[in-house]
mmCIF file as Biopython writes it, N, C-alpha, C and O atoms, coordinates in Angstrom:
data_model
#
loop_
_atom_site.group_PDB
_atom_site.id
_atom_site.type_symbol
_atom_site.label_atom_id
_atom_site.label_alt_id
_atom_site.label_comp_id
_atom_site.label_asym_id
_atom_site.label_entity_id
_atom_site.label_seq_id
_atom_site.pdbx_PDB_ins_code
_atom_site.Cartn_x
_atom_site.Cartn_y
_atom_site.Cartn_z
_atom_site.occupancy
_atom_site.B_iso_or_equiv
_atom_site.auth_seq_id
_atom_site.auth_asym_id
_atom_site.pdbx_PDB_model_num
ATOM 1   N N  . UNK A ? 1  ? 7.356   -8.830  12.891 1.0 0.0 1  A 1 
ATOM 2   C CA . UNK A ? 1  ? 6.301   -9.616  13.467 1.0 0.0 1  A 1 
ATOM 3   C C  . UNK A ? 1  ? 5.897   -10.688 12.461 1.0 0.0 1  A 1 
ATOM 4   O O  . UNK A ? 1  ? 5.766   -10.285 11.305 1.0 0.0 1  A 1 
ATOM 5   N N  . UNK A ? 2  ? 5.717   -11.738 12.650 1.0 0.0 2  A 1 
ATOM 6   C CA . UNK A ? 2  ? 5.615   -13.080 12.059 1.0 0.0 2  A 1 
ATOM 7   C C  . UNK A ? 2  ? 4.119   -13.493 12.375 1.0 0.0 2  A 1 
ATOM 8   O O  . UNK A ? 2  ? 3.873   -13.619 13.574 1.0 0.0 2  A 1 
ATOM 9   N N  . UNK A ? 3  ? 3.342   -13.664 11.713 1.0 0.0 3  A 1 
ATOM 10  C CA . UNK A ? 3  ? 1.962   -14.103 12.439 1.0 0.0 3  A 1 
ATOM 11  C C  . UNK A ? 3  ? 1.909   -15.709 11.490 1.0 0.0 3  A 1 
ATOM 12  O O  . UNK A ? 3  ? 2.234   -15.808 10.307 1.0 0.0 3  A 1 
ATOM 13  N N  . UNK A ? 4  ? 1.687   -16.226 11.890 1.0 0.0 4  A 1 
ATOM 14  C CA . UNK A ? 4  ? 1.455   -17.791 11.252 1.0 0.0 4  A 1 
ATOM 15  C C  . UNK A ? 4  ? -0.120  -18.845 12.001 1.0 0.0 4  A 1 
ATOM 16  O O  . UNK A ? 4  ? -0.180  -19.346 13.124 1.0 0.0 4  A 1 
ATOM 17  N N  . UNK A ? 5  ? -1.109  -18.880 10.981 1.0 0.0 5  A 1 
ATOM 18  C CA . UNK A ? 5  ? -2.222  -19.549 11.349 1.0 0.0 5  A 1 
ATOM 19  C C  . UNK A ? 5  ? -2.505  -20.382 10.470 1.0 0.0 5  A 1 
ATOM 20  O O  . UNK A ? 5  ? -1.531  -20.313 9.720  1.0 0.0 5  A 1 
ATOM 21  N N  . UNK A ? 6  ? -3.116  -21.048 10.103 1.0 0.0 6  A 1 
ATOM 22  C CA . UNK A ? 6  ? -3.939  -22.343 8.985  1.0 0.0 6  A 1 
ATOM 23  C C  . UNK A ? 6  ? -5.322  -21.816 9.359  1.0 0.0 6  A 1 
ATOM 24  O O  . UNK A ? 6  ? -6.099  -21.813 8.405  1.0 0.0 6  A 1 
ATOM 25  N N  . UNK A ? 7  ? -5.825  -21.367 10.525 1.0 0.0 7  A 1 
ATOM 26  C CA . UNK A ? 7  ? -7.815  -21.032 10.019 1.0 0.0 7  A 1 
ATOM 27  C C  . UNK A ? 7  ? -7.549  -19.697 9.055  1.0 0.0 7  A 1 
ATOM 28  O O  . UNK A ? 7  ? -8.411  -19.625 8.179  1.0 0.0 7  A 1 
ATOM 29  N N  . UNK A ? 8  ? -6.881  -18.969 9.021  1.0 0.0 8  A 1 
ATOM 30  C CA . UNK A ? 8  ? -7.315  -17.939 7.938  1.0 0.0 8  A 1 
ATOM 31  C C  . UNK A ? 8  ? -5.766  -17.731 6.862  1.0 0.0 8  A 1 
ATOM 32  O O  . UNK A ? 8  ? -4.637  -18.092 7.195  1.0 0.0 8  A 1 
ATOM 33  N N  . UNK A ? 9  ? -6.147  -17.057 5.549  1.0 0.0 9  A 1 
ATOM 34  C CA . UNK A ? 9  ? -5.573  -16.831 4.650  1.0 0.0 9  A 1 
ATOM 35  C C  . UNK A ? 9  ? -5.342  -15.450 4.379  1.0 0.0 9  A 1 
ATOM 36  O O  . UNK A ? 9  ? -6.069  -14.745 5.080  1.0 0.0 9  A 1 
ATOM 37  N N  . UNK A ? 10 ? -4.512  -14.737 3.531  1.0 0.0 10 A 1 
ATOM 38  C CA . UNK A ? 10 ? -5.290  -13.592 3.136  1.0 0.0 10 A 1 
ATOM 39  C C  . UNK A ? 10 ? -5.927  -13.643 1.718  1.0 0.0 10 A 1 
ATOM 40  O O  . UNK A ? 10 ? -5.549  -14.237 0.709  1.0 0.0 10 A 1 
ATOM 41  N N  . UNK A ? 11 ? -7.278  -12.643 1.993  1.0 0.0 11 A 1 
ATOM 42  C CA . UNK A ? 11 ? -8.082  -12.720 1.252  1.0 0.0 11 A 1 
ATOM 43  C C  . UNK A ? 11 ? -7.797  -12.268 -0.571 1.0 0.0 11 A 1 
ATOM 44  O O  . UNK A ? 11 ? -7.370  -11.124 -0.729 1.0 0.0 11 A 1 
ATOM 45  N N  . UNK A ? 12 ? -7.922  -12.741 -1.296 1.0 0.0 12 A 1 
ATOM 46  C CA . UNK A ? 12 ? -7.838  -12.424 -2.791 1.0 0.0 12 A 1 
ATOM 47  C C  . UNK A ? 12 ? -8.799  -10.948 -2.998 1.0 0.0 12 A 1 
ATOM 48  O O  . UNK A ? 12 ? -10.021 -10.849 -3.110 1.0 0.0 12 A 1 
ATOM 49  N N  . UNK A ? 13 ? -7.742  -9.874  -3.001 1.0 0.0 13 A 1 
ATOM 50  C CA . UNK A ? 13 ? -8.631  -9.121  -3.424 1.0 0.0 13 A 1 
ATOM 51  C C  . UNK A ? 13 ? -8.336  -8.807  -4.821 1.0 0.0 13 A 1 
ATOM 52  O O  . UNK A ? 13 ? -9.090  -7.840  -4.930 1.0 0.0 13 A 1 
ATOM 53  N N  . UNK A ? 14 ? -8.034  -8.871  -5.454 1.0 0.0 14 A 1 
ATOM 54  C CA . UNK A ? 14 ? -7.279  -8.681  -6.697 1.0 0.0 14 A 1 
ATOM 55  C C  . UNK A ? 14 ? -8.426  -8.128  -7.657 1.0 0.0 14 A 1 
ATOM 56  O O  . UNK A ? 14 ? -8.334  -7.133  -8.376 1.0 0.0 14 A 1 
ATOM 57  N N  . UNK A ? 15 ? -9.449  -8.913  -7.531 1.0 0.0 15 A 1 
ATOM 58  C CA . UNK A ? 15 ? -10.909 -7.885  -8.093 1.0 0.0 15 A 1 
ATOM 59  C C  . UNK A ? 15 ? -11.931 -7.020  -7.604 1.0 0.0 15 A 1 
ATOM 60  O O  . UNK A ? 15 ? -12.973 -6.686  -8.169 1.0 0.0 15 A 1 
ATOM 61  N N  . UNK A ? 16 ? -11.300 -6.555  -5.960 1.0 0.0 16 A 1 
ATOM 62  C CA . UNK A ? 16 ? -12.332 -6.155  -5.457 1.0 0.0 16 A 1 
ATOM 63  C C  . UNK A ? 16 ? -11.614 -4.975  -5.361 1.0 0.0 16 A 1 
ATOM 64  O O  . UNK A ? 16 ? -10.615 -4.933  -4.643 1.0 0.0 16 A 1 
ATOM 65  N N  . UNK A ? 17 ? -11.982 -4.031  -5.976 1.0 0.0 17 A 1 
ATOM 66  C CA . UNK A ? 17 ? -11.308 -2.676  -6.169 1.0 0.0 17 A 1 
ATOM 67  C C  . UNK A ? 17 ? -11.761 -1.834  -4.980 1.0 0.0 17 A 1 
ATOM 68  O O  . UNK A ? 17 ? -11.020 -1.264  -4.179 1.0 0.0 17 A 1 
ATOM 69  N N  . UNK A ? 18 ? -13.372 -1.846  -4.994 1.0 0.0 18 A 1 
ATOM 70  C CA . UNK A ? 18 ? -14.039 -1.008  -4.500 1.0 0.0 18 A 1 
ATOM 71  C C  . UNK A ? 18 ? -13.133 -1.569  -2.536 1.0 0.0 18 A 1 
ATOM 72  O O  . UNK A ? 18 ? -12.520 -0.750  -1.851 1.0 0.0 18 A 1 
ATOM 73  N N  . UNK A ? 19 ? -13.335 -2.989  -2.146 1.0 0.0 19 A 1 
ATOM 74  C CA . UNK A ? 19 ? -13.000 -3.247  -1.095 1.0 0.0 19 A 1 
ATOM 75  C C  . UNK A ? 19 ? -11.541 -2.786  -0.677 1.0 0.0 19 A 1 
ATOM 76  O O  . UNK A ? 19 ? -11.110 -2.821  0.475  1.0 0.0 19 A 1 
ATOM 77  N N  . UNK A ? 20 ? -10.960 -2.419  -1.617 1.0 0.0 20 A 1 
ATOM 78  C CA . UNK A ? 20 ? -8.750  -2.273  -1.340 1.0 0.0 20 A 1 
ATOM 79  C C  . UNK A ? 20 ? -9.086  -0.446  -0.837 1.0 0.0 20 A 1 
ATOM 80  O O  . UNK A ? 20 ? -8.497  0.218   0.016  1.0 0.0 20 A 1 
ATOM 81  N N  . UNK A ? 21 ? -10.366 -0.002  -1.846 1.0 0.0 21 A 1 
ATOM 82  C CA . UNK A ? 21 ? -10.755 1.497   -1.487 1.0 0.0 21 A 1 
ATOM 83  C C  . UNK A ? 21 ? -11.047 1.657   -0.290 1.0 0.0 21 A 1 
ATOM 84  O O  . UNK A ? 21 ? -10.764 2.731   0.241  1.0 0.0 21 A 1 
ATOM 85  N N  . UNK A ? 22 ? -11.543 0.863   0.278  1.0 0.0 22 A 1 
ATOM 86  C CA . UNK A ? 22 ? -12.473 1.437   1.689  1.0 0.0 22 A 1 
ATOM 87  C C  . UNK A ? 22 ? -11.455 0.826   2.409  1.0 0.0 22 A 1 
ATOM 88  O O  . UNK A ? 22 ? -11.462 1.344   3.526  1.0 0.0 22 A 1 
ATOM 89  N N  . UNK A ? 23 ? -10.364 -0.226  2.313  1.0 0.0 23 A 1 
ATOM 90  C CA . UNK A ? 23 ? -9.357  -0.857  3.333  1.0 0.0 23 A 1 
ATOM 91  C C  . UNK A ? 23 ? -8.510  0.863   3.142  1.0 0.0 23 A 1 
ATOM 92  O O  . UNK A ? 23 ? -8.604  1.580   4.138  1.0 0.0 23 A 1 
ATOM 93  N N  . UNK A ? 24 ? -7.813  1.394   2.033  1.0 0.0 24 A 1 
ATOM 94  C CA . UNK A ? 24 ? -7.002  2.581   2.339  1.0 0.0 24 A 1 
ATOM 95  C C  . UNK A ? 24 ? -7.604  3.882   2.678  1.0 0.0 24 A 1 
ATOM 96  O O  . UNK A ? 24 ? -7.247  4.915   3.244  1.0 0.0 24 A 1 
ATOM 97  N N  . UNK A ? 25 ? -8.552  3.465   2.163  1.0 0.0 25 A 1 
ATOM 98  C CA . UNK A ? 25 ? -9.716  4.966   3.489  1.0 0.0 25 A 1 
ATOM 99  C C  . UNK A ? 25 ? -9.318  4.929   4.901  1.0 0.0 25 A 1 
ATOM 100 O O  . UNK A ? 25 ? -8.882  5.862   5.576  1.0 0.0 25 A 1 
ATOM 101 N N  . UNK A ? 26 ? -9.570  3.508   5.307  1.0 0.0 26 A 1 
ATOM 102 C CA . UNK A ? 26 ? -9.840  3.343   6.614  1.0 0.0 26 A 1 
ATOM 103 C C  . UNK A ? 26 ? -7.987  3.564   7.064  1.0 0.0 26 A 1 
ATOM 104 O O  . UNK A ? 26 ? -7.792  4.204   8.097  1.0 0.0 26 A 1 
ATOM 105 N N  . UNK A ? 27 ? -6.948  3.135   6.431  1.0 0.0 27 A 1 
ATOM 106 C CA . UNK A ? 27 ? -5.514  3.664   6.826  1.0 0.0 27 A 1 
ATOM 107 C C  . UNK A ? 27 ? -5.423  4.471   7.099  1.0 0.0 27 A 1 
ATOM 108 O O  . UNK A ? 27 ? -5.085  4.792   8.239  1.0 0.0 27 A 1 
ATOM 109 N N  . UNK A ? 28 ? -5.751  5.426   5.931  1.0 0.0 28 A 1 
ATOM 110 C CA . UNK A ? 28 ? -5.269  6.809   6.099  1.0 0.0 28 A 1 
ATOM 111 C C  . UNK A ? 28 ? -6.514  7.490   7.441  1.0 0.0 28 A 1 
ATOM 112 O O  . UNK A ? 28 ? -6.188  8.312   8.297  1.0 0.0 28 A 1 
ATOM 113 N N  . UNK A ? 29 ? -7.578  7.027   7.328  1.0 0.0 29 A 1 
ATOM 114 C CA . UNK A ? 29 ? -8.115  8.023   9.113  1.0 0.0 29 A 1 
ATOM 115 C C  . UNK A ? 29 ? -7.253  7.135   10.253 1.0 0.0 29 A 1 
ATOM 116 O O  . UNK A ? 29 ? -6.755  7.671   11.243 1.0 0.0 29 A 1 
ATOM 117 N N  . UNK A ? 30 ? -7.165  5.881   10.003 1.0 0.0 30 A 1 
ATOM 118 C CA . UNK A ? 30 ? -5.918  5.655   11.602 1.0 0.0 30 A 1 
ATOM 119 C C  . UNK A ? 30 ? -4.857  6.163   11.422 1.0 0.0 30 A 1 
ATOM 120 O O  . UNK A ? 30 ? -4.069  6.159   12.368 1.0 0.0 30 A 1 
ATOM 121 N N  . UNK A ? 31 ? -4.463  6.771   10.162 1.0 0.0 31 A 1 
ATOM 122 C CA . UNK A ? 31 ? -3.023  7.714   10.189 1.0 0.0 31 A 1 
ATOM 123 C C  . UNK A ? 31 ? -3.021  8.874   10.821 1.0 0.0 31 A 1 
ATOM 124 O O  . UNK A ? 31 ? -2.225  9.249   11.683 1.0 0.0 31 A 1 
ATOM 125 N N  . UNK A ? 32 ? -4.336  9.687   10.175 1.0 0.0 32 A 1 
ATOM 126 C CA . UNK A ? 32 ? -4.648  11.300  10.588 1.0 0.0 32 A 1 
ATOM 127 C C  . UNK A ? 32 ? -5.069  10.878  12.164 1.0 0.0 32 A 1 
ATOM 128 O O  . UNK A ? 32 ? -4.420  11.590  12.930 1.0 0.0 32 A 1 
ATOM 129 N N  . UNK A ? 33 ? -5.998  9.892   12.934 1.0 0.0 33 A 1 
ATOM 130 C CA . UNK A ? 33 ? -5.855  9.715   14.066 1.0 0.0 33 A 1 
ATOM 131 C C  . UNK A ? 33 ? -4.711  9.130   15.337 1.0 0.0 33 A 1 
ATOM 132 O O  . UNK A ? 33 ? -4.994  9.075   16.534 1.0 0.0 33 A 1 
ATOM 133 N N  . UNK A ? 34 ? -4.009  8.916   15.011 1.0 0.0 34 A 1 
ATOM 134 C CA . UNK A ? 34 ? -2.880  8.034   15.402 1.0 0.0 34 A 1 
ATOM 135 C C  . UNK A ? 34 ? -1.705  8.950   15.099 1.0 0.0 34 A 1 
ATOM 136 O O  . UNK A ? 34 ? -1.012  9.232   16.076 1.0 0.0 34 A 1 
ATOM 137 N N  . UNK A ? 35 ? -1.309  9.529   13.786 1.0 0.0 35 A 1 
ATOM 138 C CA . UNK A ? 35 ? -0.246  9.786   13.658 1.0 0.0 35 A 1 
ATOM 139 C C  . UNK A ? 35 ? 1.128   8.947   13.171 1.0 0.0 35 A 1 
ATOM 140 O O  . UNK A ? 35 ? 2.267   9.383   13.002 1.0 0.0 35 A 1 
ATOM 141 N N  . UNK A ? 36 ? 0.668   7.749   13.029 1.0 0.0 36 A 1 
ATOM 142 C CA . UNK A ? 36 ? 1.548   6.656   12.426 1.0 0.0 36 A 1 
ATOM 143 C C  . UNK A ? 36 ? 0.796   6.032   10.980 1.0 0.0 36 A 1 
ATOM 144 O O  . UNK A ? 36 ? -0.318  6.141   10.468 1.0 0.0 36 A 1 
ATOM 145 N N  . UNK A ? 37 ? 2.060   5.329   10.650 1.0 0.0 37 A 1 
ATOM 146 C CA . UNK A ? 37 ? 1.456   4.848   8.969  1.0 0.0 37 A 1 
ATOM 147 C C  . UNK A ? 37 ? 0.926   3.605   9.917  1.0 0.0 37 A 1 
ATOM 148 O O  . UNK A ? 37 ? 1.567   3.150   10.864 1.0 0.0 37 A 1 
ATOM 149 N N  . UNK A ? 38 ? -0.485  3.103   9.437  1.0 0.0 38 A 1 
ATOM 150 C CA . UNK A ? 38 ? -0.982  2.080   9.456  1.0 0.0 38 A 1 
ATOM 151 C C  . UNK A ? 38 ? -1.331  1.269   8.225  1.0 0.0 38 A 1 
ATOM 152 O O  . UNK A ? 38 ? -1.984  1.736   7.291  1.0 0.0 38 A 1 
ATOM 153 N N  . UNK A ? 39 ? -0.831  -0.050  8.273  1.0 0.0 39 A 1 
ATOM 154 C CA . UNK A ? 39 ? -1.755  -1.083  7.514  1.0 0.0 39 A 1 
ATOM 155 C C  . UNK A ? 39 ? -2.385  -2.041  7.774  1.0 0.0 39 A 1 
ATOM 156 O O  . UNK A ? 39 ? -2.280  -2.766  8.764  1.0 0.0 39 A 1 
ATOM 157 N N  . UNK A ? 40 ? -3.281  -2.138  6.664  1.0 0.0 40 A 1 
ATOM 158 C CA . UNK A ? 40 ? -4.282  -3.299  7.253  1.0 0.0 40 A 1 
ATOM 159 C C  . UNK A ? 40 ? -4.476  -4.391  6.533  1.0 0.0 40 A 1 
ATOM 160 O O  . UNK A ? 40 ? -4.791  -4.215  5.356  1.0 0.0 40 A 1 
ATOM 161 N N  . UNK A ? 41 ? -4.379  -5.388  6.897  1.0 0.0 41 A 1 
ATOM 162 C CA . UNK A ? 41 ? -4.468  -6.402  5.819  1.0 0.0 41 A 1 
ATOM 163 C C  . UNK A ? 41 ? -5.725  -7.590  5.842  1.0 0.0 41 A 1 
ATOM 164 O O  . UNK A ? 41 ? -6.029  -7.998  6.963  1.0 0.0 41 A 1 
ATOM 165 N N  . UNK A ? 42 ? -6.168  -7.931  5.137  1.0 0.0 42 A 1 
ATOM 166 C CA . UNK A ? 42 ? -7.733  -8.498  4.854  1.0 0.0 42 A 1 
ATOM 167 C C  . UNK A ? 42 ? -7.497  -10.340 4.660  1.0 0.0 42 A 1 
ATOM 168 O O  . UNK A ? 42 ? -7.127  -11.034 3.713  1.0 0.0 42 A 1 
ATOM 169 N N  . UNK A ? 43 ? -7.990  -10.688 6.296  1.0 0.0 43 A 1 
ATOM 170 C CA . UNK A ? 43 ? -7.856  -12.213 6.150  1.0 0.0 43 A 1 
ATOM 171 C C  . UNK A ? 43 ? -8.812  -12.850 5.615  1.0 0.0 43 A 1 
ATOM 172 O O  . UNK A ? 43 ? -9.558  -11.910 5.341  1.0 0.0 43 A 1 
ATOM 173 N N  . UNK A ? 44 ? -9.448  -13.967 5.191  1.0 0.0 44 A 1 
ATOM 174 C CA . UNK A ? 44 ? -10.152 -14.855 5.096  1.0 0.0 44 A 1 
ATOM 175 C C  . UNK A ? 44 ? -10.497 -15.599 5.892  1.0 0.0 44 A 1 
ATOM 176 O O  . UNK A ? 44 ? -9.983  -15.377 6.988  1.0 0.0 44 A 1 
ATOM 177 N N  . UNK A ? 45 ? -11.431 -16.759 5.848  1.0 0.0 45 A 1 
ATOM 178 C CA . UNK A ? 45 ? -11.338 -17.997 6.910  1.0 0.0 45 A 1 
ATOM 179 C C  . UNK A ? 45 ? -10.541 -18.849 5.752  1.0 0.0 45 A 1 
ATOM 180 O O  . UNK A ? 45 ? -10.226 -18.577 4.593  1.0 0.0 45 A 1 
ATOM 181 N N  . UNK A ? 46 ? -10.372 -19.914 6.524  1.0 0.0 46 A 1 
ATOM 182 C CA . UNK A ? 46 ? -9.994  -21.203 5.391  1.0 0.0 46 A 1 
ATOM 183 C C  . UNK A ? 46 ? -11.007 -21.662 5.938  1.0 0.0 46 A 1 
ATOM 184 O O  . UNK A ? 46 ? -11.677 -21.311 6.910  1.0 0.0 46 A 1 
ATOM 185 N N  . UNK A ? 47 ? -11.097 -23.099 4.685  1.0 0.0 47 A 1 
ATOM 186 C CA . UNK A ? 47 ? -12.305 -24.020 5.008  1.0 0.0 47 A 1 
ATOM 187 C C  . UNK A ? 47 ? -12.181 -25.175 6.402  1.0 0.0 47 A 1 
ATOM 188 O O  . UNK A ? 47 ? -13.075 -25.911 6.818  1.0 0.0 47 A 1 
ATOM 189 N N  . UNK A ? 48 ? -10.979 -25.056 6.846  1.0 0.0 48 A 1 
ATOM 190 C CA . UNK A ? 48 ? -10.613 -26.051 7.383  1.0 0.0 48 A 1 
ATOM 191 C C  . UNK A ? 48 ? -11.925 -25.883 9.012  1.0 0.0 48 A 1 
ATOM 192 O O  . UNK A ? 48 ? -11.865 -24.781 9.557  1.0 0.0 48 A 1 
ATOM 193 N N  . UNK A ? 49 ? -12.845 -26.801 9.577  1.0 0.0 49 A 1 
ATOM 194 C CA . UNK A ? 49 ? -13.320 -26.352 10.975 1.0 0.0 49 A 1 
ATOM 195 C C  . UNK A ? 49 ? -12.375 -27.134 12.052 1.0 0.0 49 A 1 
ATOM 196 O O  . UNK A ? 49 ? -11.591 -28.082 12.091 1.0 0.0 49 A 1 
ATOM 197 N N  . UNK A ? 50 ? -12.814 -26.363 12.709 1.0 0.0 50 A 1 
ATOM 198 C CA . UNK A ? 50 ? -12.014 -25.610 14.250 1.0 0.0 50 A 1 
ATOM 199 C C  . UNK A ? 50 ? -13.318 -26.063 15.722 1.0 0.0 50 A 1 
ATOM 200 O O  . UNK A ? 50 ? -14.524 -25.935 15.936 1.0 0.0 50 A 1 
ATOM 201 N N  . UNK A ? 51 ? -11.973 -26.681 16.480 1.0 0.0 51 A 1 
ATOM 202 C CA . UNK A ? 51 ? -13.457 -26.999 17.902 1.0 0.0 51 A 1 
ATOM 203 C C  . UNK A ? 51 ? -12.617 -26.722 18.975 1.0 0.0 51 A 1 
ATOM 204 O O  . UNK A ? 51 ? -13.048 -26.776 20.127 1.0 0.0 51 A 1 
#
């Protein structure tokens, strides 16, 4: 799957430790609920506006 947009990015988490924690919390309960590996990945906006 290919997703391609210009309004959003993904987000820099590279210092947000605590935020990558609560993104693989939240995997692993759609795993134990679901039964499949899930990931999730954390967009941004860009600055660019949109009408």
């Amino acid at each position: 799957m290919e997703i391609s947009t210009d309004k959003y990015k993904v987000a820099p988490l590279d210092k947000g430790a605590e935020a990558v924690a609560i993104i693989k919390e939240a995997e692993e309960s759609l795993k134990r609920m679901t039964g499949e590996k899930i990931t999730l990945i954390a967009y941004e906006e860009t600055e660019k506006e949109y009408k």
